[in-house]
C-alpha positions as a printed NumPy array, in Angstrom:
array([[158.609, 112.604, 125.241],
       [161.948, 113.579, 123.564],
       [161.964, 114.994, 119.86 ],
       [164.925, 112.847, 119.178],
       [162.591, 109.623, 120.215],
       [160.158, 109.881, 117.058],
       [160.164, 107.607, 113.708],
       [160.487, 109.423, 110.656],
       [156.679, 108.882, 110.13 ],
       [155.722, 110.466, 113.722],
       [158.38 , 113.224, 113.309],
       [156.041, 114.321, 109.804],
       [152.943, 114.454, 112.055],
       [154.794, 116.021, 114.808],
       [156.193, 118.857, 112.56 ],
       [152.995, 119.409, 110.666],
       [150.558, 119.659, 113.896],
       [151.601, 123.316, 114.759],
       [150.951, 124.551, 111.079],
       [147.551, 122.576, 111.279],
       [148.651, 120.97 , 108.025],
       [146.868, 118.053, 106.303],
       [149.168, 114.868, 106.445],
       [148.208, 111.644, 103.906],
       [149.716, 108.697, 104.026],
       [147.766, 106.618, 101.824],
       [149.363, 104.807,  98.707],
       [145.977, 105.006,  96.878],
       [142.629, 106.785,  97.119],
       [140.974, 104.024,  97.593],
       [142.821, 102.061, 100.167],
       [141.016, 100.254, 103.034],
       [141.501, 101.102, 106.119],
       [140.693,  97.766, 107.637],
       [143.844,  96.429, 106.35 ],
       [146.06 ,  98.571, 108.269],
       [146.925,  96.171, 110.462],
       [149.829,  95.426, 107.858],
       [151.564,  98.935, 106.965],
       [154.672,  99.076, 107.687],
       [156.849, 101.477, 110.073],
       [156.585, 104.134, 107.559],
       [153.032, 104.826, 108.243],
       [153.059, 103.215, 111.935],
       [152.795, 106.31 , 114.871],
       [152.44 , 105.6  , 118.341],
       [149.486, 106.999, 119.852],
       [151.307, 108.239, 122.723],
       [152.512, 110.802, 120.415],
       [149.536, 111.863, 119.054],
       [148.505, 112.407, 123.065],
       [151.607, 114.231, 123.593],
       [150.859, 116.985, 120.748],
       [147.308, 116.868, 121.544],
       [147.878, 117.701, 125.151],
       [151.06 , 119.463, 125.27 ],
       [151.405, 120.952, 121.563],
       [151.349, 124.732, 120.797],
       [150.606, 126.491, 117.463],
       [152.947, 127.812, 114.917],
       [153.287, 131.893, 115.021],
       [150.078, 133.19 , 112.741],
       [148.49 , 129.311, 112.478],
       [146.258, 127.061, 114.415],
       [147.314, 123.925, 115.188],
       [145.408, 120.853, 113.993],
       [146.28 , 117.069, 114.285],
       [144.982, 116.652, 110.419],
       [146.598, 113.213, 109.828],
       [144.967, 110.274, 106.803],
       [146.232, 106.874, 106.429],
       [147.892, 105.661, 109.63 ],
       [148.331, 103.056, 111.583],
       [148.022, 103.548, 115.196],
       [149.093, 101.723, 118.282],
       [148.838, 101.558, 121.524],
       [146.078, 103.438, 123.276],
       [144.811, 106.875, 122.543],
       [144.469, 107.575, 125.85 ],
       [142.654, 111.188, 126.583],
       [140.546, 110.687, 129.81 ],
       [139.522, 114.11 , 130.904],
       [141.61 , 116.147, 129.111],
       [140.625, 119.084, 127.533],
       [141.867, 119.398, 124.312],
       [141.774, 122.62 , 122.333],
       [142.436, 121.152, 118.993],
       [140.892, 119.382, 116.398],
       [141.682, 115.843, 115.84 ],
       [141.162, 114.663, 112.681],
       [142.202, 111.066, 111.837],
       [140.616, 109.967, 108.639],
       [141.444, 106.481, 107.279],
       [143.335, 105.07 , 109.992],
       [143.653, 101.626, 111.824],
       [143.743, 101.786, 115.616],
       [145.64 ,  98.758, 117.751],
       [143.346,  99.834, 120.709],
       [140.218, 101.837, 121.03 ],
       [140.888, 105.29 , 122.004],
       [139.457, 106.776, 125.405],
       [138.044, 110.097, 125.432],
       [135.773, 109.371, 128.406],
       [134.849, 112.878, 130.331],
       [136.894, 114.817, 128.176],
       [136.565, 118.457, 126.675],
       [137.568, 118.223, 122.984],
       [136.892, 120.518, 119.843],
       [136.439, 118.247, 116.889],
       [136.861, 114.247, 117.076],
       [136.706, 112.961, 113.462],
       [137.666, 109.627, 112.802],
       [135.877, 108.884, 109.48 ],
       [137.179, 106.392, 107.191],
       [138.82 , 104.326, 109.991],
       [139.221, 100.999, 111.237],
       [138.709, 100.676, 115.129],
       [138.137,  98.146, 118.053],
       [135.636, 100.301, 119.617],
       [135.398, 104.253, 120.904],
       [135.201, 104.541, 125.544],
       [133.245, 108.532, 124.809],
       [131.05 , 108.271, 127.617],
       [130.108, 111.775, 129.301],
       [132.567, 113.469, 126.68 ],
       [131.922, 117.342, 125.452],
       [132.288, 117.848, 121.879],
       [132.46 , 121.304, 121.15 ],
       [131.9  , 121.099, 117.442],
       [131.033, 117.825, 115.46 ],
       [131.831, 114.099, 116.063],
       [132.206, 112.145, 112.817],
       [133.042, 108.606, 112.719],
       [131.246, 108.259, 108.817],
       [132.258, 105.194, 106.682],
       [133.96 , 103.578, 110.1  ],
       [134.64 ,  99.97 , 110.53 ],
       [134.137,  99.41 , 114.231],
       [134.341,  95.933, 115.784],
       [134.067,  96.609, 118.928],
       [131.217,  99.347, 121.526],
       [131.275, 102.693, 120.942],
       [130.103, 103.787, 124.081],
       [129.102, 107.734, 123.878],
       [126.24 , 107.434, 126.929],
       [126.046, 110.735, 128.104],
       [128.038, 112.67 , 125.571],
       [127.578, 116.258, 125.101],
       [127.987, 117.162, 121.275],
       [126.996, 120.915, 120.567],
       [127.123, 120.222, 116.946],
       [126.134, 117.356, 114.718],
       [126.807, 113.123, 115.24 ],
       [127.499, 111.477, 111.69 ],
       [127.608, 107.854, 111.18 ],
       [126.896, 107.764, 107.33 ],
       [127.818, 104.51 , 106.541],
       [129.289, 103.305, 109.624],
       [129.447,  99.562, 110.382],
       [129.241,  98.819, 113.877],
       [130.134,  95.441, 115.817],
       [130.287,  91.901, 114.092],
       [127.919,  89.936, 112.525],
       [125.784,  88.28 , 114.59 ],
       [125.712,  90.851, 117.662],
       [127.038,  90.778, 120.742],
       [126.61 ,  87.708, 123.118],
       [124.026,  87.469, 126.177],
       [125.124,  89.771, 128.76 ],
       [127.935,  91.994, 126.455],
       [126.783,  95.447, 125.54 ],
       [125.163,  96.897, 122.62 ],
       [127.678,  97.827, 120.501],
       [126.445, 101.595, 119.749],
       [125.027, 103.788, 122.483],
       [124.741, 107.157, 123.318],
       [121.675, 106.918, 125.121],
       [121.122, 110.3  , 127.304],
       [123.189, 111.968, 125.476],
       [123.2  , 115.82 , 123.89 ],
       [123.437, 116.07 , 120.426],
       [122.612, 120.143, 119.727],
       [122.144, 119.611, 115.981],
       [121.72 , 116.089, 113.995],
       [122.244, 112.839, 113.801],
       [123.069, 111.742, 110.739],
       [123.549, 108.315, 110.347],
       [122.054, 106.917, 106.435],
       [123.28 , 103.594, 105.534],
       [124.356, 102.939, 109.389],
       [124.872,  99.318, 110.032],
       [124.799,  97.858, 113.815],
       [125.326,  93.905, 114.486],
       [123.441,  94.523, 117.711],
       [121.26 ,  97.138, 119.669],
       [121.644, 101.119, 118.983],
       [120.49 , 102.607, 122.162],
       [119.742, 106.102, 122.601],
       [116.956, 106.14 , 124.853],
       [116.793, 108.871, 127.106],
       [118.988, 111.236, 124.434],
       [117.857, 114.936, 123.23 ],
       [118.572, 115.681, 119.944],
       [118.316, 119.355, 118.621],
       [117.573, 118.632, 115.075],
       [116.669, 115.273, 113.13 ],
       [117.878, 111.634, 113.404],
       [118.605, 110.28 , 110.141],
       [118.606, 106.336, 109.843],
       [117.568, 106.42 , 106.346],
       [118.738, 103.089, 104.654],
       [119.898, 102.021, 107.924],
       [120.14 ,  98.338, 108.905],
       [119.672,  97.477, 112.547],
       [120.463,  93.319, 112.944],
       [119.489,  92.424, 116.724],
       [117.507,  89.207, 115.354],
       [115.296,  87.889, 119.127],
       [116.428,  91.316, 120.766],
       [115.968,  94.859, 120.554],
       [117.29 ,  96.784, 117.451],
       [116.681, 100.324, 118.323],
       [116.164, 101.069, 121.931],
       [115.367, 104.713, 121.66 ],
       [112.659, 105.517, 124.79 ],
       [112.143, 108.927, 125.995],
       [113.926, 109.822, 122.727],
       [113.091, 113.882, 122.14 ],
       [114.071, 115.063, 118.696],
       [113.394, 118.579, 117.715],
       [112.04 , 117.839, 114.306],
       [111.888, 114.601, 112.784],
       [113.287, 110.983, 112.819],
       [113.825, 109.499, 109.545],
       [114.214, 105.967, 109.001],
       [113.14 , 105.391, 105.487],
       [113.84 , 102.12 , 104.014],
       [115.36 , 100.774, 107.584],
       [115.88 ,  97.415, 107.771],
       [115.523,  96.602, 111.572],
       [115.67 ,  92.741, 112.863],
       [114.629,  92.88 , 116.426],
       [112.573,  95.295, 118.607],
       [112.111,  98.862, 117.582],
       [111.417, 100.614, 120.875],
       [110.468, 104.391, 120.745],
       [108.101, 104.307, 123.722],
       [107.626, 107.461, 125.564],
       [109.601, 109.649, 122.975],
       [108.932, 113.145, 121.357],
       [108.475, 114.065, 117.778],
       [106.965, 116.922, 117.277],
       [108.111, 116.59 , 113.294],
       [107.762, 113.085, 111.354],
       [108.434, 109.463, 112.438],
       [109.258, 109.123, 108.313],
       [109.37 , 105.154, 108.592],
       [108.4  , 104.401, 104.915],
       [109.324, 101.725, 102.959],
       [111.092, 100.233, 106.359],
       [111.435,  96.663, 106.858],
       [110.233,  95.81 , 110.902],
       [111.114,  91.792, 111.162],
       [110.328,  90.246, 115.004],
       [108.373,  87.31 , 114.902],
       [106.797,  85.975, 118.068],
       [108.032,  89.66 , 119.888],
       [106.816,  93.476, 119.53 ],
       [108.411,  94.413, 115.637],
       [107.437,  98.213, 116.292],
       [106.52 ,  99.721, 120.199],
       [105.78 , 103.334, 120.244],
       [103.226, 103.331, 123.113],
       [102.994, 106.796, 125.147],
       [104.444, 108.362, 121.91 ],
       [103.852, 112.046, 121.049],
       [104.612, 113.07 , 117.071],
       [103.46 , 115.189, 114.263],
       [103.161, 112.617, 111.539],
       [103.739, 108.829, 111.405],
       [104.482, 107.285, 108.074],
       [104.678, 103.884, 107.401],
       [103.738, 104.127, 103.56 ],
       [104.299, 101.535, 101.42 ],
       [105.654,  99.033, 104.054],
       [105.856,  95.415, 103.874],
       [103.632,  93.886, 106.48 ],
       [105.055,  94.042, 110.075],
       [106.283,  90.932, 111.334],
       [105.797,  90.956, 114.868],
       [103.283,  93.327, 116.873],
       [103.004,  96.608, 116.897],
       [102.057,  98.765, 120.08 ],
       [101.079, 102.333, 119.906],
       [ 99.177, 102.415, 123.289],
       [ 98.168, 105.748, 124.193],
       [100.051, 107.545, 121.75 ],
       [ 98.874, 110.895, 120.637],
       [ 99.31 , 111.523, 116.008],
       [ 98.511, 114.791, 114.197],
       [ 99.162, 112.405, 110.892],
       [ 99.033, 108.303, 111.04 ],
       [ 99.318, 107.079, 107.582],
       [ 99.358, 103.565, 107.385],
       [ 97.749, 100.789, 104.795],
       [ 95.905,  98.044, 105.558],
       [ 97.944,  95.642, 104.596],
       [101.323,  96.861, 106.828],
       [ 99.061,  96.115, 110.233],
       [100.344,  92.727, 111.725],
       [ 98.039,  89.818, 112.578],
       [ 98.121,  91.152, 116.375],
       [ 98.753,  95.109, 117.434],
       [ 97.697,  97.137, 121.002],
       [ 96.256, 100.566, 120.447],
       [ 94.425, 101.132, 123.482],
       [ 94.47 , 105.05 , 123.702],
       [ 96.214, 105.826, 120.683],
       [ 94.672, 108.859, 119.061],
       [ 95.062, 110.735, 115.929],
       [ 93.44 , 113.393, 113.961],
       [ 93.908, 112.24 , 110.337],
       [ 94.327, 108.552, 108.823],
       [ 96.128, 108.464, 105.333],
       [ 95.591, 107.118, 103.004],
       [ 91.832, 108.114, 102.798],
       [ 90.41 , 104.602, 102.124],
       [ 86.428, 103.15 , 102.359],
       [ 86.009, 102.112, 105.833],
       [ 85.711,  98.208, 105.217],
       [ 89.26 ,  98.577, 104.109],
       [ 90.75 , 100.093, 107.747],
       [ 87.802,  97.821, 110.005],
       [ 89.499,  94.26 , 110.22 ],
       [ 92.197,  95.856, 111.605],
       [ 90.604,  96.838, 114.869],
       [ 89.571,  93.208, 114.985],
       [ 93.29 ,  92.446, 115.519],
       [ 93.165,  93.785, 118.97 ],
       [ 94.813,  92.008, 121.493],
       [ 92.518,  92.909, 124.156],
       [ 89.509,  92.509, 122.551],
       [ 86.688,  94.569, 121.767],
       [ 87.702,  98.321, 122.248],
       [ 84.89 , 100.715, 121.591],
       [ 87.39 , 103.695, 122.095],
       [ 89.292, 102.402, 119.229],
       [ 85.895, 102.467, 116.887],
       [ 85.015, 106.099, 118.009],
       [ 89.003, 107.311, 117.008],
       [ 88.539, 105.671, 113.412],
       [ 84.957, 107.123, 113.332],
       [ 86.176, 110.791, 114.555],
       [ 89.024, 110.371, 111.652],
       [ 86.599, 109.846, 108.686],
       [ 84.73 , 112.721, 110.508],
       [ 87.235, 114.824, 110.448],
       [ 88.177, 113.897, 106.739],
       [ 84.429, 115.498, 105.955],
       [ 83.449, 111.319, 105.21 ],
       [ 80.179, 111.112, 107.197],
       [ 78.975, 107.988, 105.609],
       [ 82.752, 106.458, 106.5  ],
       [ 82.148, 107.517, 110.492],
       [ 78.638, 105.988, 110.545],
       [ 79.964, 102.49 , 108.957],
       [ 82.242, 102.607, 111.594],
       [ 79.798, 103.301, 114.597],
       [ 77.62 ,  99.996, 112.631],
       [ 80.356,  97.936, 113.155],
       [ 81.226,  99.094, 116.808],
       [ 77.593,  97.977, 117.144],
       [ 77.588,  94.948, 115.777],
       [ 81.061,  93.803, 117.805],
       [ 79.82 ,  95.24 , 120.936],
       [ 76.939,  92.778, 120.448],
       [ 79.145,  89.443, 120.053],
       [ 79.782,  90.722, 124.04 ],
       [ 76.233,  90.715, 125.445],
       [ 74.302,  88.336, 126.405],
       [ 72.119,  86.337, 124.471],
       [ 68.902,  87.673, 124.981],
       [ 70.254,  90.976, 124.036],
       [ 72.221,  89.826, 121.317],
       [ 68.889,  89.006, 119.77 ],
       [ 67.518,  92.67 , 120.776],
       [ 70.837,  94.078, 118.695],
       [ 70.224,  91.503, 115.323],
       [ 66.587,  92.743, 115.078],
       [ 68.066,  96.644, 115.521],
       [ 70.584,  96.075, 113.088],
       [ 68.32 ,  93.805, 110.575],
       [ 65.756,  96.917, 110.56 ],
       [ 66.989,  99.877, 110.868],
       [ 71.152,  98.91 , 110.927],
       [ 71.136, 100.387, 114.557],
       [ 69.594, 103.669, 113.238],
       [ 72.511, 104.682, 110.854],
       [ 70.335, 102.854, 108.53 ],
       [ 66.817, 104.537, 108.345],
       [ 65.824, 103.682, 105.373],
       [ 65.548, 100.273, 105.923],
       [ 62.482, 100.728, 108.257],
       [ 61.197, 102.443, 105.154],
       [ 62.012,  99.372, 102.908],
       [ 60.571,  97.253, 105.222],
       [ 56.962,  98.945, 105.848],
       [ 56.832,  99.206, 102.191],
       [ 57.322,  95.643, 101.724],
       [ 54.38 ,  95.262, 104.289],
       [ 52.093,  97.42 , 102.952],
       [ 52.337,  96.3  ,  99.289],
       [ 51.581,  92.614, 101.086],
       [ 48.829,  93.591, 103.205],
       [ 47.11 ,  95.957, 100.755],
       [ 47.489,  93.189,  98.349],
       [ 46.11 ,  90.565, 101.051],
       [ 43.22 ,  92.609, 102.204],
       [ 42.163,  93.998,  99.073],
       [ 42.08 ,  90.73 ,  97.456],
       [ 40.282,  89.686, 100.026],
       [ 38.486,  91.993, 102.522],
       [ 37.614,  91.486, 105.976],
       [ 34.11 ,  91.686, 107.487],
       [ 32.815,  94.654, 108.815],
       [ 32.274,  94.606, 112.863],
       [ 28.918,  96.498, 112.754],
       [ 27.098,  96.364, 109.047],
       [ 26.223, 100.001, 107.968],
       [ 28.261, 101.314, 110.346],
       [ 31.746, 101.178, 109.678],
       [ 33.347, 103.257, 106.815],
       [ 34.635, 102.446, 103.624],
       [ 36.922,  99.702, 103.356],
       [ 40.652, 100.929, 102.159],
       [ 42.916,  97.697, 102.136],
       [ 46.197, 100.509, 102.131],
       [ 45.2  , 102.505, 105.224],
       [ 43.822,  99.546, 106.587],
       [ 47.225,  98.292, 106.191],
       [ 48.631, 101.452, 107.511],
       [ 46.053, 101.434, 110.667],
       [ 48.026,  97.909, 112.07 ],
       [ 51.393,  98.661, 111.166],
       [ 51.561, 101.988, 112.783],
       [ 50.519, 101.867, 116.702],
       [ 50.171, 105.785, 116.602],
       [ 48.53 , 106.719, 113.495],
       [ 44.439, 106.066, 113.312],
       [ 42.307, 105.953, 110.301],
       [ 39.166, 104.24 , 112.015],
       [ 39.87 , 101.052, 109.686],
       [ 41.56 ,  98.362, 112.031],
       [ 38.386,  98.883, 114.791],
       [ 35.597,  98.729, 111.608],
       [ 36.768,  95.686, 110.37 ],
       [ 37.886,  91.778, 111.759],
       [ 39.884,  89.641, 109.318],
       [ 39.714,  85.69 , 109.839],
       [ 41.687,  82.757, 109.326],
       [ 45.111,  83.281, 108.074],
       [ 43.999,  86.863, 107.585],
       [ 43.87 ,  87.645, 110.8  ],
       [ 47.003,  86.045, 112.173],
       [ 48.562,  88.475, 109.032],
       [ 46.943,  91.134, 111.156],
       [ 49.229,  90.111, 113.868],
       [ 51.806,  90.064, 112.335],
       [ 51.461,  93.298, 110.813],
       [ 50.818,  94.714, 114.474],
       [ 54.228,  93.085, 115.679],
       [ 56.56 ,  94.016, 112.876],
       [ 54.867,  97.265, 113.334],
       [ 55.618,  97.928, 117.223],
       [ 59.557,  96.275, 116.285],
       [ 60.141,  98.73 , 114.039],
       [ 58.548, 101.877, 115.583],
       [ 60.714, 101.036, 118.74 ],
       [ 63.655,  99.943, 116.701],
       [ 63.828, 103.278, 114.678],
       [ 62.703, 105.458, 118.109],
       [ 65.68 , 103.844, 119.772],
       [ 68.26 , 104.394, 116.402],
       [ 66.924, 108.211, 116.358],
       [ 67.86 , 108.397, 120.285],
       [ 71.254, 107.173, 119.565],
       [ 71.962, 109.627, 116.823],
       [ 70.911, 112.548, 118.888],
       [ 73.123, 111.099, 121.768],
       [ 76.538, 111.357, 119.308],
       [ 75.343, 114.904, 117.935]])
């Protein structure tokens, strides 16, 4: 391209780009860049210019060169397909006819903040520095899959596609799924009409989606398997309509999802199954719309109330070593009712090992009562009524001292009975004493002997009392033997 070729506008670029000096062409701070389309020739350069500096361009004696350009309006295609670049390109607050191209390219810094665009082609690109396309208006995909970015990604702000998403069959309009970012992502008060995938992407530091809204209403919002992270993912007060997929991903910091806003009715609102992370917060959510999965997921940290649990979830597997916030177990039970498979006794023992763990022993054994008590509904019925008279008596041995309640109840009535009205002796002269209490004793308990029950013979409805006492007896001496075996089995 000749010199003599250039506007008056492109000619100020072109002579500032050696000296790396900072061009604006904005008539007010606050302009908008999505109403670029309008200016004028006196901020209009072709981007065929900005490729020729970029590509053929050389620095000023003593400077480093830097296209450092605000306020522009751009046309034609940026068009930088596997070139390697050795300056930075900094376009802030500019309107693009055409989305530039940097696909499998080797550039230093790409900032576009500010700007108005129909859509970034980044795929495999190497960023040697930073990539920030903050505060963006971007109609169109930004496709980054594969990108290798040895510093940070920032999207603070950005608003990506158009309301209502992309159509059946178009792609999500914000990927960079198996991509390299070496630092963060930084991305608070994103906005995507559409799907954000990144599954499949390492990220050296955090992701930050805090305030981020994520509209893929039916569809998936954040597609983000195999995600690995090297700290944490923060998503605090996210807004996400559609899926939120994190299955398979690493976190070996916080999943920080308080305060968020997960909206799919009739579909999976949150799946994390085969997740590994430090912490999980969902404090102080509104409940989930949709079901959750965490199948076979492995937590140092779940805190979760018992109100944010949907009507239906899947946690087959999961395990974690603390539950916040520390609540009575009646409180965190009727969630493990919401099982869609059922009855899972492996879910009871993880809640049980939590409170456990949390030094609440009388929380763990409510727990195992209740994993009782559903495992019965599953038996059949003649040992369904085996479990009610375990759990009536002794509360399937994590409750001893009703066995004690209940043999004191039946020795005040039979020492009351019997002494009010004692039975005859079997041989006159012979027999001891009569004691109406360890007479009492004598039929309840099959083991202890006093010599009263074979002295004496109660009639009428004495005597079937007898039996009785001799029944409830042998019930509750096996009921407690068998509660006792059980607790030995768990210690």
């Amino acid at each position: 391209m000749e010199i003599t070729d250039l506007t008056p506008a492109e000619r100020r670029v072109w002579d500032a780009f050696p000296r790396g000096e900072r061009l604006d062409f904005q008539e007010s701070p606050d302009e908008d860049s999505s109403e670029g389309f309008g200016w004028g020739p006196e901020r209009t350069v072709r981007a065929e210019v900005l490729a020729a500096l970029l590509l053929n361009g050389s620095s000023a004696t003593g400077q480093v060169a830097v296209l450092n350009v605000k306020g522009i309006r751009i046309t034609g295609k940026l068009d930088l397909k596997y070139a390697v670049v050795n300056h930075a390109i900094r376009l802030r607050g500019c309107w693009f006819e055409r989305k530039p191209v940097v696909y499998g390219a080797r550039l230093r810094v790409l900032s576009l903040s500010e700007s108005t665009l129909p859509g970034l082609t980044g795929s495999t690109v190497t960023v040697d520095v930073e990539l920030r396309l903050s505060c963006c208006r971007i109609t169109g995909p930004v496709r980054l899959a594969g990108a290798r970015i040895a510093g940070g990604l920032f999207l603070t702000k950005a608003v990506i596609g158009t309301p209502g998403g992309p159509q059946e069959g178009e792609e999500p309009p914000l990927q960079f799924n198996h991509a390299y970012i070496g630092t963060d992502v930084i991305a608070p008060c994103l906005t995507v009409h559409g799907q954000m995938r990144i599954n499949g992407a390492t990220v050296g530091g955090q992701v930050n989606l805090d305030d981020a809204r994520l509209l893929a209403p039916g569809g998936t919002a954040l597609h983000a398997e195999t995600l690995t992270v090297g700290t944490d993912l923060r998503a605090m007060r996210l807004e996400a309509r559609g899926r939120v997929n994190l299955s398979g991903s690493r976190i070996p910091g916080q999943l920080n999802l308080a305060y968020a806003r997960l909206i799919n009715p009739g579909g999976f609102a949150l799946r994390a199954s085969s997740c590994v992370a430090g912490e999980v917060w969902l404090r102080s959510c509104p409940t989930i719309q949709g079901t959750v999965n965490l199948r076979r997921s492995q937590f140092d940290l779940l805190h979760i109330p018992p109100g944010t649990w949907p009507r239906q979830i899947r946690v087959d597997g999961l395990s974690y070593r603390t539950l916040a916030p520390h609540l009575p177990a009646e409180q965190r039970l009727p969630a493990l009712e919401r099982e869609e498979s059922g009855y899972l006794p492996y879910a009871y023992e993880q809640l049980a090992a939590a409170y456990r763990t949390a030094g609440d022993e009388a929380g763990a054994r409510t727990v195992q009562l209740a994993k009782l008590r559903r495992h019965r509904h599953t038996l059949p019925r003649h040992a369904r009524l085996w479990g009610l008279i375990q759990d009536a008596t002794v509360g399937y041995g994590f409750r001893p001292l009703r066995a004690a309640g209940w043999l004191l109840a039946l020795l005040v009535t039979g020492t009351v009975a019997y002494g009010l009205h004692p039975p005859k002796e079997l041989k006159a002269g012979e027999s001891p004493e009569f004691n109406p209490v360890f007479y009492t004793i004598d039929l309840m308990l099959p083991i202890i002997g006093f010599g009263q029950e074979e002295a004496f013979a109660p009639s009428g409805w004495y005597q079937w009392l007898s039996y009785l006492l001799i029944v409830i007896g042998w019930i509750l001496a096996t009921t407690t033997a068998a509660g006792v075996s059980r607790s030995l089995q768990r210690q």
